[in-house]
DRENNUMAR-315658 format. One line per 5 residues: for each residue x, y, z of C-alpha. Coordinates in nm, 2 decimals, always signed. Layout:
BEGIN
X Y Z | ...
% end
This chain:
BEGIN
-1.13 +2.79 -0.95 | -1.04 +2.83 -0.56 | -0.82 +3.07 -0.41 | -0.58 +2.92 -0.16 | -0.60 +3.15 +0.15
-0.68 +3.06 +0.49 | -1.04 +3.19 +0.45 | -1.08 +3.25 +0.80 | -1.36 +3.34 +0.93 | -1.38 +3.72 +1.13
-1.48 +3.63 +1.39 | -1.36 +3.32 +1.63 | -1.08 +3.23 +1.84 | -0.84 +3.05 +1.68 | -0.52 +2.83 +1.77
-0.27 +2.71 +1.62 | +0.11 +2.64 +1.54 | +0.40 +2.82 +1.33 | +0.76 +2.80 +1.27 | +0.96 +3.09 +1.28
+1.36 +3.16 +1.13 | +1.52 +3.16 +1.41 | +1.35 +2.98 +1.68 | +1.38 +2.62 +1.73 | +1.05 +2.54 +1.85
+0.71 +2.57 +1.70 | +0.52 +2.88 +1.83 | +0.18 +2.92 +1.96 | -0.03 +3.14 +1.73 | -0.33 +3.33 +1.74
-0.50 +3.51 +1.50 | -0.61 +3.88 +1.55 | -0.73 +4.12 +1.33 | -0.57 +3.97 +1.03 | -0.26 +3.91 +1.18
-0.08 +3.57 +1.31 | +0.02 +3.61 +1.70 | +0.27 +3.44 +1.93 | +0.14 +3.35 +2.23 | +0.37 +3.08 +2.33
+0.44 +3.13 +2.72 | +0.56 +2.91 +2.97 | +0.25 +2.89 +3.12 | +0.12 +2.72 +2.77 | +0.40 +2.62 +2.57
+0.21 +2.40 +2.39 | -0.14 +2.34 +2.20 | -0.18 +2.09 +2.41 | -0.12 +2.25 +2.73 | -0.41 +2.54 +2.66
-0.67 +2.24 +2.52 | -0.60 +2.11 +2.89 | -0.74 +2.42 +3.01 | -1.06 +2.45 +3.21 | -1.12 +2.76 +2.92
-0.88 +2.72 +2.62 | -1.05 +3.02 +2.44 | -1.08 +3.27 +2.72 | -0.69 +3.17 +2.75 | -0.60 +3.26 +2.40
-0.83 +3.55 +2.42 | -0.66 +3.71 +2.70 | -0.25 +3.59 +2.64 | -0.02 +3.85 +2.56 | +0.15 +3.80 +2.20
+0.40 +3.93 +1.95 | +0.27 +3.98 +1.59 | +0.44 +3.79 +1.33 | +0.32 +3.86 +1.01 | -0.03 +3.97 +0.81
-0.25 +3.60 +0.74 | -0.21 +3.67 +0.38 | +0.21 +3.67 +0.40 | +0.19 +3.39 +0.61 | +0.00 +3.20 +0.43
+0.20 +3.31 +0.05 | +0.53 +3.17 +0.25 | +0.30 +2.85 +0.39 | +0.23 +2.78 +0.04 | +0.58 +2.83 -0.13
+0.71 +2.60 +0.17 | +1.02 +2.82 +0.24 | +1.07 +2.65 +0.57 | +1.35 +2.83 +0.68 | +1.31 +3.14 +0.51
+1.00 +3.28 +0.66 | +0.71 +3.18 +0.93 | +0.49 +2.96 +0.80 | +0.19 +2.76 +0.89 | +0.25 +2.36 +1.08
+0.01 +2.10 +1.19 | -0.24 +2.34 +1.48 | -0.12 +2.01 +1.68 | +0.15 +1.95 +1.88 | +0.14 +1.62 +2.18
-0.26 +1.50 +2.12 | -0.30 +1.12 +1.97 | -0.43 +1.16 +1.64 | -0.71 +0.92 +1.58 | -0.95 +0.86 +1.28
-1.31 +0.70 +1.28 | -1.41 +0.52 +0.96 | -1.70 +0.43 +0.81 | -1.91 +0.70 +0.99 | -2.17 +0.80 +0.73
-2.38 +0.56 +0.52 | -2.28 +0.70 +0.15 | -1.91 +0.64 +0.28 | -2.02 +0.27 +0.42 | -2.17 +0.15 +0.06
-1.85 +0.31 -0.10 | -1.59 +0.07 +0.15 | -1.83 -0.24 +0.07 | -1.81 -0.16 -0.33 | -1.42 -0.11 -0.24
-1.40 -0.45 -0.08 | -1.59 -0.60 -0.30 | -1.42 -0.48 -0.62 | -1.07 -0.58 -0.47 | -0.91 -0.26 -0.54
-1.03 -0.25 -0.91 | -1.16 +0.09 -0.99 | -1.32 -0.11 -1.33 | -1.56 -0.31 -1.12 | -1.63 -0.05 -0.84
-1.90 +0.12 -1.08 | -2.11 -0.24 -1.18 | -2.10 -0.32 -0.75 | -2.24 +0.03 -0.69 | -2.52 -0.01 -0.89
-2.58 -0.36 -0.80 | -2.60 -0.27 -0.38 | -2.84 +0.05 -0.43 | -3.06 -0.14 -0.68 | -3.04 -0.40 -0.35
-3.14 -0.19 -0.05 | -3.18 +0.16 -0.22 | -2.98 +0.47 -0.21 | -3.10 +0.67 +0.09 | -2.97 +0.55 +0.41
-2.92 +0.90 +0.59 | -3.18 +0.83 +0.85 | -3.04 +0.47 +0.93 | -2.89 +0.40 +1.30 | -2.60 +0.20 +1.36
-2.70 -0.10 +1.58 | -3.07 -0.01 +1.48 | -3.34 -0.28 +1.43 | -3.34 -0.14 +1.14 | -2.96 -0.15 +0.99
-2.96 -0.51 +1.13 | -3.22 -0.57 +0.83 | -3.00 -0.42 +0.64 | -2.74 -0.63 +0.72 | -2.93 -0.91 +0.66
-3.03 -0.85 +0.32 | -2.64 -0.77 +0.22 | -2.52 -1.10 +0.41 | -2.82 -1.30 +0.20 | -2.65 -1.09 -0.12
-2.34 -1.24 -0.04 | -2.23 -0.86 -0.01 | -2.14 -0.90 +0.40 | -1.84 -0.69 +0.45 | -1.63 -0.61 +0.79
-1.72 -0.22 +0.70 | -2.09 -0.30 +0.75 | -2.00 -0.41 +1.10 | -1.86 -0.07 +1.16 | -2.07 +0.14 +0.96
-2.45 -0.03 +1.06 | -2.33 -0.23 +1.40 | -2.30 -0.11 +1.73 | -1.92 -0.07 +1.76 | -1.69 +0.25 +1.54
-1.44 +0.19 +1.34 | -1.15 +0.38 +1.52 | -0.78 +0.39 +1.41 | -0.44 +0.55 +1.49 | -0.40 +0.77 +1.21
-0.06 +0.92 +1.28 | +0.16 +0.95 +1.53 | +0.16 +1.28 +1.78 | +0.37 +1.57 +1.62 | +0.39 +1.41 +1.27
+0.06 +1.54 +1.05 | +0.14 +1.85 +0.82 | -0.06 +2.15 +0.79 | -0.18 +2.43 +0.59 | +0.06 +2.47 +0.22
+0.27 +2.13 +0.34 | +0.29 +1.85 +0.09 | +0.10 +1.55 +0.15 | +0.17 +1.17 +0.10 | +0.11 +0.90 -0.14
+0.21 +0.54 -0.21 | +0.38 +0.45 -0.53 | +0.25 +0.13 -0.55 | -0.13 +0.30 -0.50 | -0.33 +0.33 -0.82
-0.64 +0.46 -0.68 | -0.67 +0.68 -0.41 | -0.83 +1.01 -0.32 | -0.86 +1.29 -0.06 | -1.08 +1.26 +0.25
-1.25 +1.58 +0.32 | -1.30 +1.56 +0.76 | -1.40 +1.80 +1.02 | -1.16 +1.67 +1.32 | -1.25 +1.76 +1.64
-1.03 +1.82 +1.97 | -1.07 +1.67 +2.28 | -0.85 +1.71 +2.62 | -0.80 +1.43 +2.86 | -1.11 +1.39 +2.98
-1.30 +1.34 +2.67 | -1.44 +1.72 +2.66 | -1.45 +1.84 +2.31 | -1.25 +2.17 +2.30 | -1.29 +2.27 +1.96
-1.24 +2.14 +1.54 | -1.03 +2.17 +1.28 | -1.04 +2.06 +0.91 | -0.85 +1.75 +0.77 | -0.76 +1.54 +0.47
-0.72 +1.16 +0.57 | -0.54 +1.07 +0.29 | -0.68 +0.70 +0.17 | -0.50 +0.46 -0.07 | -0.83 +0.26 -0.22
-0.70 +0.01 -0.42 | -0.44 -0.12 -0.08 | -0.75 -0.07 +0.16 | -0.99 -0.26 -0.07 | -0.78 -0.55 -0.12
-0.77 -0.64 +0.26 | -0.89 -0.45 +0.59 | -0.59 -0.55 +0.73 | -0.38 -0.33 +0.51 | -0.55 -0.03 +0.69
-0.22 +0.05 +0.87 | -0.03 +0.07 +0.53 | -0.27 +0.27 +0.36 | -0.38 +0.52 +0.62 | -0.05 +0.60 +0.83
+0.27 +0.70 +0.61 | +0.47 +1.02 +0.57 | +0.27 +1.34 +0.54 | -0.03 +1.15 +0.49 | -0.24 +1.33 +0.79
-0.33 +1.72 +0.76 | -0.48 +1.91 +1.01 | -0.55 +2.31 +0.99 | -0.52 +2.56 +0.90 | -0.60 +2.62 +1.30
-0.84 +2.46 +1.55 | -1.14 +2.68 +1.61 | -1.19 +2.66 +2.00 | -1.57 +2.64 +2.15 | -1.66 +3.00 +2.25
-2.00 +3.18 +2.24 | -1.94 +3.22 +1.88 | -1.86 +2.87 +1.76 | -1.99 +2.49 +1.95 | -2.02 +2.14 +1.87
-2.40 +2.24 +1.70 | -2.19 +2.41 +1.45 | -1.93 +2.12 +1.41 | -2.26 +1.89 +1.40 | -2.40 +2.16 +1.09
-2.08 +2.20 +0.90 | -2.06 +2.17 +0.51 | -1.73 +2.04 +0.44 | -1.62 +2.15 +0.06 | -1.37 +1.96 -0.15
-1.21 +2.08 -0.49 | -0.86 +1.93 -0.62 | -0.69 +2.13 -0.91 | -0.45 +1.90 -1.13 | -0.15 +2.00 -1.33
-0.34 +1.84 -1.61 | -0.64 +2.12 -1.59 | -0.82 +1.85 -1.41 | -1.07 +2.01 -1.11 | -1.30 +1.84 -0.91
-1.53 +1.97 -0.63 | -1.77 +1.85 -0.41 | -1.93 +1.89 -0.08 | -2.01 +1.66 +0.22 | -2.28 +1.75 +0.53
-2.17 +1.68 +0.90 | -2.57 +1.68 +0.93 | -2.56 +1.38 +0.79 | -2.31 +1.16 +0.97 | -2.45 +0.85 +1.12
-2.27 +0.87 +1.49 | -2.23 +1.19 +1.62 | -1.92 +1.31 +1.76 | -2.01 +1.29 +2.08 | -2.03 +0.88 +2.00
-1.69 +0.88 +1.83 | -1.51 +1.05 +2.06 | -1.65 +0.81 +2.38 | -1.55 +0.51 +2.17 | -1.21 +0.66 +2.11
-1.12 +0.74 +2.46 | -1.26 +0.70 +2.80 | -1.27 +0.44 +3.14 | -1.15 +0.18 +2.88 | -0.84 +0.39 +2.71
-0.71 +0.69 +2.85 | -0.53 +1.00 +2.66 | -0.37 +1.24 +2.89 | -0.24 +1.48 +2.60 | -0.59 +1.44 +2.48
-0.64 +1.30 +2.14 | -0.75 +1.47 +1.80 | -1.04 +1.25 +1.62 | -1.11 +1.30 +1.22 | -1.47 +1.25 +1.25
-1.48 +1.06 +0.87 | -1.68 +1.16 +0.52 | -1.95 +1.08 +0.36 | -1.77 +1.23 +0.02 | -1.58 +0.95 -0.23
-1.53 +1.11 -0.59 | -1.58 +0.90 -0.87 | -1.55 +1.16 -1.13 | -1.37 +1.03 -1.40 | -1.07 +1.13 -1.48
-0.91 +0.99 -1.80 | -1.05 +0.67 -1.96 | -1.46 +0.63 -1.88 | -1.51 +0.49 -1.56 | -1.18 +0.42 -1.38
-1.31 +0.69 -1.17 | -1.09 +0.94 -0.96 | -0.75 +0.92 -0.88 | -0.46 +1.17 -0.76 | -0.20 +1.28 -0.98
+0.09 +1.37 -0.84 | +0.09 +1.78 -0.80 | -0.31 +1.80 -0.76 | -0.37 +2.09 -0.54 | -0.63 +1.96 -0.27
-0.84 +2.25 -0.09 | -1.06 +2.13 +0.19 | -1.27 +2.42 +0.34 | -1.58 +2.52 +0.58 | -1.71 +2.80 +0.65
-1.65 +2.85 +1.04 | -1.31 +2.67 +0.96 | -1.13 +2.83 +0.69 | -0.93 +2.66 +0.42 | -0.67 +2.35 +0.42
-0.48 +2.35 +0.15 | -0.15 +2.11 +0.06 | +0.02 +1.97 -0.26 | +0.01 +1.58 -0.34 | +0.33 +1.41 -0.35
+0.46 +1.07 -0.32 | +0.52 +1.06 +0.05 | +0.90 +0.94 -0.01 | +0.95 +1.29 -0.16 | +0.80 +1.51 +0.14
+0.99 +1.63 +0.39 | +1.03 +1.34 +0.61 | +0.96 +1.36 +0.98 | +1.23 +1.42 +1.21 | +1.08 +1.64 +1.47
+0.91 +1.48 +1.74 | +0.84 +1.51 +2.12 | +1.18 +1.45 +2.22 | +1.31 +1.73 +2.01 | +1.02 +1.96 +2.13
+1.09 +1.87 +2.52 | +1.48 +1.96 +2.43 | +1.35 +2.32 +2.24 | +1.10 +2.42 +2.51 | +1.38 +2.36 +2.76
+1.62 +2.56 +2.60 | +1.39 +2.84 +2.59 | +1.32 +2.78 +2.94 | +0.94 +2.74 +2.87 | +0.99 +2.40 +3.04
% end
């Protein structure tokens, strides 16, 4: 079974966010030799303001800090959620959009098809599965979106009667990109994260998100769990809003890993992204998902997301998608996966650490009440601003 710590890696330069009794704002923290460091200043009082940087890691590298705790205490009062009893972990993003590109690897392509096809009925998902790879075959990792090639592909699932506005995204020129949350409300490492009632299948998403500032330059990754409702997504496309965007249903964390000479987009474009979700019911489930394999590379995603045609000037945070659905069985033979409400999710990568948060129904998070505004007033008052 998984251990929830950070798992940080030894080496890297790491940013991120923290609240602290006592201090209205969220801080800006580093990591350093184990231990969690404030380096808010008024020169960078926000994430945002060092991704803007010309070099965000050479920043963070050199700022002076105060220590605030050992990693492992830090992350103990993350988990417990004693928000106003001890630091603990937040969101490593403060002002950046945060944006979500679907449908970005093959495996997860045939999975939103079988989804739309099965009209949010776990029961049929399995029949649909078979019936598409017994179509056109189950290995698809080499295909390129807009490719003479996925055009066939196309084809053949349109003459199926299997055409679907995923494949348009998933095998046609244009990326599926989509607000995922607004800026300052995802959660982070030990928060609780967000469910529908009404949802009856659902699951994790397992991402690598990158970081880009305002002028598209990717500044580092993080890990994240785009939370995704199934059965509400499945029954239209144009539920995607409901499904995708409600309280505590983005994570980010447990900090961004900023491009140095130890850590670059190669290794974002080589990272093994590692599920498991521990149930209250002795349920587990694990599984893995390769950024090798994605389809557009995140270079693509971010261009479509921002750029001549839509500008960002707090710079924008981009889940890069998974090619990871689990369909382990959980209960009755083959209704497939779906959260229970306690599951303990664990996303992790090697070069990024571990994200770990509680499911809940997102009524019963903490809801979101902090936002710019109330950062603006905060930084003020401390005369950072």
């Amino acid at each position: 079974m998984p251990n929830h710590t950070m798992r940080l890696p030894e080496h890297g330069t790491f940013i991120g966010r923290a609240h602290s009794p006592g201090t209205a704002h969220p801080l800006v923290v580093t990591v350093r030799d184990g231990t969690i460091v404030d380096i808010t200043s008024a020169h960078a009082p926000t994430v945002r303001d060092i991704c803007e940087m010309e070099d965000p890691a050479g920043y963070v590298r050199a700022a002076r800090g105060k220590p605030l705790g050992a990693v492992d205490a830090i992350t103990a009062a993350s988990l417990a959620r004693a928000s106003e009893l001890a630091v603990r972990m937040l969101s490593p993003v403060d002002l950046h959009a945060v944006k979500a590109a679907g449908v970005t690897f093959v495996v997860s392509l045939l999975e939103r098809v079988i989804e739309e096809q099965a009209r949010g009925s776990a029961d049929k998902a399995e029949a649909i599965r078979a019936d598409i790879h017994g179509l056109i075959g189950e290995d698809l990792s080499k295909l390129k979106p807009g490719s003479p090639e996925a055009m066939a592909i196309k084809a053949k699932l349109i003459a199926r009667g299997a055409w679907s506005q995923y494949l348009e995204v998933g095998i046609g020129p244009d990326a599926e990109v989509f607000t995922k949350c607004q800026p300052m409300s995802s959660v982070g490492f030990g928060a609780d994260v967000g469910l529908l009632e009404a949802s009856t299948w659902n699951n994790p998403e397992p991402e690598v998100a990158v970081v880009a500032a305002s002028t598209g330059r990717i500044v580092g990754a993080t890990l994240g769990n785009d939370v995704n409702l199934r059965d509400m997504e499945g029954r239209s496309a144009l539920l995607l809003g409901k499904t995708k965007d409600n309280n505590a249903s983005a994570s980010l964390g447990p900090f961004i890993r900023l491009f140095d000479d130890t850590f670059s987009i190669a290794d974002v474009k080589k990272a093994m992204v590692h599920l498991t979700v521990e149930g209250p019911d002795g349920f587990f489930l694990e599984g893995s998902s390769s950024m090798a394999e994605i389809s557009r590379s995140p270079e693509e995603l971010v261009a479509a997301a921002m750029g001549p045609h839509h500008q960002y000037p707090d710079g924008i945070v981009l889940y890069l998608g998974t090619m990871f659905v689990p369909s382990k069985d959980r209960g009755e033979a083959g209704k497939g996966f779906t959260h229970k409400i306690g599951d303990m999710v664990t996303i992790s990568s090697s070069k990024l650490g571990a994200l770990v948060n509680r499911v809940k129904y997102a009524p019963d998070c903490p809801p979101w009440t902090y936002g710019a505004r109330a950062l603006m007033r905060d930084l003020a008052a401390a005369k950072l601003i």
